[in-house]
SERO-4910 file (N, C-alpha, C, O; in steps of 0.05 Angstrom, whole numbers):
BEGIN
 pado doro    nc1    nc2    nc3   cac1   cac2   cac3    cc1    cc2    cc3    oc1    oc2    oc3
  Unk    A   2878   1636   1516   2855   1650   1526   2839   1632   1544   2838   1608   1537
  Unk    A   2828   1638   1561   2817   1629   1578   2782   1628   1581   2765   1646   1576
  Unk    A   2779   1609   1588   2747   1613   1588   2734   1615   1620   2739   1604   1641
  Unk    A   2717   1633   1613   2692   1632   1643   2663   1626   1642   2650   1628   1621
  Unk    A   2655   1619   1659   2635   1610   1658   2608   1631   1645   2584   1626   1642
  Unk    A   2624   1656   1638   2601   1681   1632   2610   1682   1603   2597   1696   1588
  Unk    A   2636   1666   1592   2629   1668   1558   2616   1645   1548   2613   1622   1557
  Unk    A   2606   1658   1518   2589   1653   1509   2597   1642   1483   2609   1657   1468
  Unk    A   2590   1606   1473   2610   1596   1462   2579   1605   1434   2556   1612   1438
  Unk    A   2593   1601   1408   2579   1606   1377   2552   1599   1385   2545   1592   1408
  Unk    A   2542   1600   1372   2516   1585   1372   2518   1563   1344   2533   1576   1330
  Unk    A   2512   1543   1330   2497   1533   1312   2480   1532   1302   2461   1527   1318
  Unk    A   2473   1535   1280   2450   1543   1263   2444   1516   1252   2459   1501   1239
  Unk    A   2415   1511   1260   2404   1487   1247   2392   1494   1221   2372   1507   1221
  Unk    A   2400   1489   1205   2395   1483   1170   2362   1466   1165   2357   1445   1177
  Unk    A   2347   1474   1152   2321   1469   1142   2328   1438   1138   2350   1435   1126
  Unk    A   2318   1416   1144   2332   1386   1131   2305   1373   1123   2287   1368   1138
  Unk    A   2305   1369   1100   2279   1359   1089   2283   1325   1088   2301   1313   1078
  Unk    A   2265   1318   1099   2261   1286   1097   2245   1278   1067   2229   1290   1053
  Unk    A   2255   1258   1066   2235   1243   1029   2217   1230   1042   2200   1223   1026
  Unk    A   2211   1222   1068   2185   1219   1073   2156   1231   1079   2134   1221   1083
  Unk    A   2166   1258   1077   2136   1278   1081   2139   1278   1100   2126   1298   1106
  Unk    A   2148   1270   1119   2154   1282   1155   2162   1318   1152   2175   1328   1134
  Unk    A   2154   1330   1170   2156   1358   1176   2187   1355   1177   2199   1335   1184
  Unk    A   2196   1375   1169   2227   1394   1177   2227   1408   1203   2209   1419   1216
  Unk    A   2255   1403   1206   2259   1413   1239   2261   1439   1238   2266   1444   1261
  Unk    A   2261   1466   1222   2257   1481   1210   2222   1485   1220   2213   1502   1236
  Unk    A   2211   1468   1207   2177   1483   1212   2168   1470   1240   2145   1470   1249
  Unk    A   2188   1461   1251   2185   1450   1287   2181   1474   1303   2164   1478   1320
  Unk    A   2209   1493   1290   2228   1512   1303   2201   1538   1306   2190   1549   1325
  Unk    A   2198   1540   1279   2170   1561   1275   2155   1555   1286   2145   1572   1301
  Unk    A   2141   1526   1288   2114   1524   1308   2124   1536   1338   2112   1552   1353
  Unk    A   2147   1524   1341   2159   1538   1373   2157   1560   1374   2142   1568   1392
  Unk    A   2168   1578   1359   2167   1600   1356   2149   1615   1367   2146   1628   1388
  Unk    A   2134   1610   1344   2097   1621   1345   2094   1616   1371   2101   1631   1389
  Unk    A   2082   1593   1375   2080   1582   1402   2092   1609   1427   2077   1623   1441
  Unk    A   2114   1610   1428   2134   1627   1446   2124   1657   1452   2119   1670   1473
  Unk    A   2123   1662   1424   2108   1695   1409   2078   1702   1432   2070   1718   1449
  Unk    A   2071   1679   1416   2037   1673   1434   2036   1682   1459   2021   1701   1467
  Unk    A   2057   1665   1478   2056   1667   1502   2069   1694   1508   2058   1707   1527
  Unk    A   2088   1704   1498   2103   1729   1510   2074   1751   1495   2059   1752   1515
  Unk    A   2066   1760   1483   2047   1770   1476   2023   1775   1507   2018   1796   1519
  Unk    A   2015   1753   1510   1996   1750   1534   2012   1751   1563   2000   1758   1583
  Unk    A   2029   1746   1563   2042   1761   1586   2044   1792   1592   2038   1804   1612
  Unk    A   2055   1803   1565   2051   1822   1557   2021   1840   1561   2017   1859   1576
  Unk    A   2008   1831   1548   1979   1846   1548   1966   1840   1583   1947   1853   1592
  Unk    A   1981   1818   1600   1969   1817   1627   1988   1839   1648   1980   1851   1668
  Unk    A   2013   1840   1636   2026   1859   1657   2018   1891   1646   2020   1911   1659
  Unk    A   2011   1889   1624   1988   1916   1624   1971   1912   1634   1970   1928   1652
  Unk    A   1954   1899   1634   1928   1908   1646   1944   1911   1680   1942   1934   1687
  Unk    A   1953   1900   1694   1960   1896   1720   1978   1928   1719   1970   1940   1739
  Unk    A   1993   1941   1709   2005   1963   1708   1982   1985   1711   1983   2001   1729
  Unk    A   1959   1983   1691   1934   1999   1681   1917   1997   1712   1906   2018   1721
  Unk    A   1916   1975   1723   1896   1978   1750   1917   1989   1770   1907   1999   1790
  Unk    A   1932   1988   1769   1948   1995   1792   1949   2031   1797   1948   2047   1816
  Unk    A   1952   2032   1767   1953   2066   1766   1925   2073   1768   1923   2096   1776
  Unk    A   1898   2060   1764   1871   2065   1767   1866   2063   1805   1850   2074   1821
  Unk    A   1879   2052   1808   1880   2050   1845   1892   2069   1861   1889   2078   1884
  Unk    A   1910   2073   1840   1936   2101   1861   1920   2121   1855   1923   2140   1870
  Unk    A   1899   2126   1832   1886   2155   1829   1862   2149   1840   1847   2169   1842
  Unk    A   1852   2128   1848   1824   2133   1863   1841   2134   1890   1828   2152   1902
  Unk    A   1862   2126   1906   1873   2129   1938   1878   2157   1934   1872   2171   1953
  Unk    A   1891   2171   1909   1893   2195   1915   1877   2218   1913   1886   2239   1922
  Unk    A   1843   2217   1897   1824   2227   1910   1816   2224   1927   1804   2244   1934
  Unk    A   1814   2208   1939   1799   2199   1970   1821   2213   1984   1811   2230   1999
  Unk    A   1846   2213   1985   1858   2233   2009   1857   2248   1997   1849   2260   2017
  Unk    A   1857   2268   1975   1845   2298   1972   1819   2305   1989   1817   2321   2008
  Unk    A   1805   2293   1981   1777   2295   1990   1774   2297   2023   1761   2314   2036
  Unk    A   1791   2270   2037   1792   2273   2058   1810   2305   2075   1806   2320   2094
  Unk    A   1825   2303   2056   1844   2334   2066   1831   2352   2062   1836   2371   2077
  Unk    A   1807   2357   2042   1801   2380   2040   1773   2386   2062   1765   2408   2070
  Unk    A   1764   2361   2066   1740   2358   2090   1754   2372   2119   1748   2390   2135
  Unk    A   1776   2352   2117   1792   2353   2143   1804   2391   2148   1811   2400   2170
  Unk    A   1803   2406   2124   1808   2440   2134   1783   2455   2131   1780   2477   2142
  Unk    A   1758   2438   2113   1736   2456   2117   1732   2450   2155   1731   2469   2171
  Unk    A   1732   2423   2163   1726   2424   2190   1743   2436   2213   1733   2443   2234
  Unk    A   1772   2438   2208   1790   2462   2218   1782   2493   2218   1789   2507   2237
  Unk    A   1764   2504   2194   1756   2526   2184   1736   2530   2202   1735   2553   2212
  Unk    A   1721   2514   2209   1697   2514   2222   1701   2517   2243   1685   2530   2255
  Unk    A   1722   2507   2254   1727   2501   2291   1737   2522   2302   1733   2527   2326
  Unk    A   1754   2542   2280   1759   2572   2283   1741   2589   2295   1743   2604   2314
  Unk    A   1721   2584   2276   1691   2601   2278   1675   2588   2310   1665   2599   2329
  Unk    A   1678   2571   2306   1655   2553   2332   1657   2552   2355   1639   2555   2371
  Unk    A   1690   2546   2359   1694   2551   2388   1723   2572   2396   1742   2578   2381
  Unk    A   1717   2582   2428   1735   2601   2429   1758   2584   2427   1762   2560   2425
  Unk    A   1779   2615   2430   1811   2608   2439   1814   2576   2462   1826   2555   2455
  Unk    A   1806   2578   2478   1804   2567   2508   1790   2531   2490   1797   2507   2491
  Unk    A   1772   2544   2480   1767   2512   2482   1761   2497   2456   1742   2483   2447
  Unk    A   1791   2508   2446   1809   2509   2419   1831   2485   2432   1829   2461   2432
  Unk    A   1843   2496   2438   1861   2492   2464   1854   2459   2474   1865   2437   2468
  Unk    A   1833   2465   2489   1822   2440   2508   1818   2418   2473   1824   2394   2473
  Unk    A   1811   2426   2459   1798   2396   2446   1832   2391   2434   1841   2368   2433
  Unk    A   1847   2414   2425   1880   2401   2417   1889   2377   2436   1901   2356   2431
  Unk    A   1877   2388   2462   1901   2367   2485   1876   2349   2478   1887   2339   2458
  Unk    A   1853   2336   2478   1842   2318   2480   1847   2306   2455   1844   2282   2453
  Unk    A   1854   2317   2439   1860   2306   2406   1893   2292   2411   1900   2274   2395
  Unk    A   1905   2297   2425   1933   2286   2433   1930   2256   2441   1941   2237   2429
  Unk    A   1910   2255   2467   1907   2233   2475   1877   2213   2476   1873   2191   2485
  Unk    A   1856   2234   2460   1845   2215   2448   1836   2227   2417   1817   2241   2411
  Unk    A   1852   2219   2405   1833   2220   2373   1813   2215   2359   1807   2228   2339
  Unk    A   1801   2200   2367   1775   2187   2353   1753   2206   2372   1734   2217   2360
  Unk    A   1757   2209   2399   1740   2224   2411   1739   2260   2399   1719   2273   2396
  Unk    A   1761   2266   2397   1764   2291   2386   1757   2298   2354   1756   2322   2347
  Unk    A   1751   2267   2329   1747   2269   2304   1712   2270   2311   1697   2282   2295
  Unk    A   1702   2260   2329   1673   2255   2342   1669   2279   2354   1649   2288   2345
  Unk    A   1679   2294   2371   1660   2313   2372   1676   2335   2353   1657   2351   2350
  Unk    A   1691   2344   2343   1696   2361   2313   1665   2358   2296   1647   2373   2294
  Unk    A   1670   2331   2285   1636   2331   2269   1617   2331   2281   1597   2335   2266
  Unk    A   1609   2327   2316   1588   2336   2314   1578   2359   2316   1554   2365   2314
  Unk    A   1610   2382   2325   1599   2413   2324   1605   2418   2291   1604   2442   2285
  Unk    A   1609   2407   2277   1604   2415   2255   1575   2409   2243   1562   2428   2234
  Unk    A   1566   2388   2243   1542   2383   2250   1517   2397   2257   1495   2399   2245
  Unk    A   1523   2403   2270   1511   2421   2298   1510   2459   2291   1494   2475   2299
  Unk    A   1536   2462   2272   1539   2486   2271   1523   2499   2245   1514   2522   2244
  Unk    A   1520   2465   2212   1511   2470   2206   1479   2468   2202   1465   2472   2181
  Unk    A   1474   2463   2221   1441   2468   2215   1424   2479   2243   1403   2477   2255
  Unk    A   1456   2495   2242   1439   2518   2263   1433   2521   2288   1422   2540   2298
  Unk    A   1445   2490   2305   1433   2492   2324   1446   2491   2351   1436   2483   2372
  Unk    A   1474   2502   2347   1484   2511   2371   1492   2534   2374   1496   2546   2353
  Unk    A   1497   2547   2399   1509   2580   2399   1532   2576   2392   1545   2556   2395
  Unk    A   1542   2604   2378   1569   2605   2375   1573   2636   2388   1556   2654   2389
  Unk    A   1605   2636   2401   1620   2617   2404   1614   2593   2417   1590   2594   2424
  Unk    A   1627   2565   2427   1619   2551   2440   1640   2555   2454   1661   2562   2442
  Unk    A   1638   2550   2491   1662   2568   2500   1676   2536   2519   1668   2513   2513
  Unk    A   1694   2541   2536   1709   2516   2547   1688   2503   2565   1685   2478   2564
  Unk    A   1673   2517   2580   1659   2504   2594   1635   2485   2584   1630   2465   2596
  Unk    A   1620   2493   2559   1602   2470   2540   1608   2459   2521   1595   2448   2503
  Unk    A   1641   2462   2526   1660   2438   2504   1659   2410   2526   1654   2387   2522
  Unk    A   1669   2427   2552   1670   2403   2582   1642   2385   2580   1642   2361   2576
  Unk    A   1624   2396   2582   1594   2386   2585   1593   2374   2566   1584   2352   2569
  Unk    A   1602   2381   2533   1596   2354   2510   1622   2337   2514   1614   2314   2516
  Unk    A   1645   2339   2515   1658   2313   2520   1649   2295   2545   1649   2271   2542
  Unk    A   1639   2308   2575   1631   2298   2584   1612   2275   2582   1613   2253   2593
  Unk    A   1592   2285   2562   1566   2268   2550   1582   2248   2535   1580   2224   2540
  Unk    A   1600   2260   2512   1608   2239   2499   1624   2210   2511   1623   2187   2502
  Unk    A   1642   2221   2536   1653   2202   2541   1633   2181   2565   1640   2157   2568
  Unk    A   1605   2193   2581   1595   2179   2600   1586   2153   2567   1596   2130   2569
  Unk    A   1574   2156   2551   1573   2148   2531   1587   2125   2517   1575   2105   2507
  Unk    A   1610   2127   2516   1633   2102   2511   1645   2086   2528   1659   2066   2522
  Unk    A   1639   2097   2559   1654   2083   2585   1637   2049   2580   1613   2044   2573
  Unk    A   1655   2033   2585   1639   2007   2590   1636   1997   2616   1659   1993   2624
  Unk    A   1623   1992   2632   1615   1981   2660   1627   1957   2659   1626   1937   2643
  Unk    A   1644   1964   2682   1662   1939   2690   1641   1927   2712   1624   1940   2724
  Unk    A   1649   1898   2716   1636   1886   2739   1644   1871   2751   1650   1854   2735
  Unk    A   1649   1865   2767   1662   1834   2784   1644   1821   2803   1631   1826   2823
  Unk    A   1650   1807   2793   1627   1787   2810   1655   1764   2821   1676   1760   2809
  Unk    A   1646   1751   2845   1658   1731   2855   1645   1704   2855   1621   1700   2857
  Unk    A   1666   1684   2852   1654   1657   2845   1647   1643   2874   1638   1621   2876
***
């Protein structure tokens, strides 16, 4: 029979050996190790729980916050139905293509706007033009050149 490097030869059993000088047995060595060993796998143990326990406390607070955000994100869909026409429905999709953040900016501020009353509805393509207009003279940054 042949051996490999993946068998596994007896083990030996060390026998309790009592010394006549009152020196400890290698026996109550083995147990202090032991314990010792116990100790540590224990607190490994009780740390990869807690680290399991926050992790799942993190994945359920990320997953109310995107509930929350999803459900904001169709009340303000719901709204945009109501607020502005067909036409300039339309116009803020294509502006939402190529600019997003401008199109999440003015979404809330006709939401905004719608609730506390203080714009006409419908709002039609042409005073969607006039608030992106505002919004974007607004974010442009002035370029300048000067020569040395």
């Amino acid at each position: 029979m042949s051996h490999t490097k993946f068998d596994h030869k007896p083990r030996k059993h060390i026998q309790d050996l009592v010394s006549t000088d009152g020196e400890e047995t290698v026996g109550e060595t083995m147990s202090v190790a032991d314990d010792e060993l116990a100790q540590i796998r224990a607190a490994r143990q009780a740390e990869i729980q807690q680290q399991i326990e926050a992790q799942a406390e993190h994945q359920m607070q990320a997953e109310a916050q995107e509930a929350a955000a999803e459900e904001e994100a169709n009340i303000i869909a719901a709204a945009m139905r109501t607020i502005l026409t067909p036409e300039a429905r339309d116009r803020l999709a294509r502006v939402e293509l190529g600019h997003p953040e401008l199109a999440a900016t003015v979404k809330q501020h006709l939401f905004t706007l719608h609730q506390a009353n203080r714009i006409n509805i419908p709002v039609d393509d042409e005073m969607l033009k006039r608030i992106l207009q505002g919004l974007s003279e607004n974010n442009r940054r002035e370029t300048t050149i000067r020569r040395i």
